[in-house]
N, C-alpha and C positions, 0 to 999 in steps of 0.2 A: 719651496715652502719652508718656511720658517718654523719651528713647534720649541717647546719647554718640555724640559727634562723634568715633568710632576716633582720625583723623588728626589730633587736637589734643591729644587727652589725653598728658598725663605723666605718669599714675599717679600721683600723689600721697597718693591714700587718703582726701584731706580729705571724697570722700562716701561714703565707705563707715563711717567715723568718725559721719556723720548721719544716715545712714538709719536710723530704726528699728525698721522692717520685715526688716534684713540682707537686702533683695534686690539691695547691689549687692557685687562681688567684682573683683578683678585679677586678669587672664588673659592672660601676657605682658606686666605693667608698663601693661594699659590696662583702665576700666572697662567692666562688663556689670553690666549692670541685667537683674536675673531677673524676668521682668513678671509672675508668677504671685503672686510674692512683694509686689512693688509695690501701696502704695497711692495715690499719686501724692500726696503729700503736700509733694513741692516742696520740701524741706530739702536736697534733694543739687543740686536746683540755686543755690539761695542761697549753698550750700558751697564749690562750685566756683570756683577763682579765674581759671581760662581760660576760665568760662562755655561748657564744651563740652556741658552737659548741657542739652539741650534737647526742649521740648513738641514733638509734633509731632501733629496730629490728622486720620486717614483722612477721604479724601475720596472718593468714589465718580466713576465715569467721568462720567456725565452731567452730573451740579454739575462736575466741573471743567470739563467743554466748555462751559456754560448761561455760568461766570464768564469765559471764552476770548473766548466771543462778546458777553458785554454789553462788555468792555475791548474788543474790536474798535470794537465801534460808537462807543464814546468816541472814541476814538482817531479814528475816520473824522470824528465830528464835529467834533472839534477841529482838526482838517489842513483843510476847508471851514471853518469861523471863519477861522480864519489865513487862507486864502486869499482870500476876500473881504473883510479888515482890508488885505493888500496891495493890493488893487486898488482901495482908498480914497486909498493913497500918493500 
């Protein structure tokens, strides 16, 4: 899914000018992307010169906790590496 970063956009029009699909519009001087419209064919992001137009892809609660905890466990295991490198010192 494609979305606009509100708080960066200038309006410009340059992806509304690409898209053509006409799913995206200025609503207050800032892009919407009408996702019914959207094929996600990635021209309005290439378009964009603030690169505010960005992918973003649902993640479900589970997978994001399963990813939470394997970066834990990294993390722990790297803090015990380091601390057995200084106790070589």
């Amino acid at each position: 899914m494609l979305i606009v970063r509100r708080d960066l956009c200038r309006g410009c029009g340059l992806c509304i000018e690409s898209c053509p699909q006409q799913a995206i519009t200025l609503i207050s001087n800032t892009a919407h992307i009408n996702q019914e419209r959207c094929n996600q064919c990635r021209r309005c992001v290439e378009a964009c010169p603030q690169g505010v137009i960005i992918e973003v892809a649902p993640v479900s609660k589970h997978e994001l906790q399963a990813n939470v905890t394997g970066l834990k466990d990294k993390v722990e295991d790297l803090i015990s590496k380091i601390e057995r490198l200084r106790e070589k010192v």
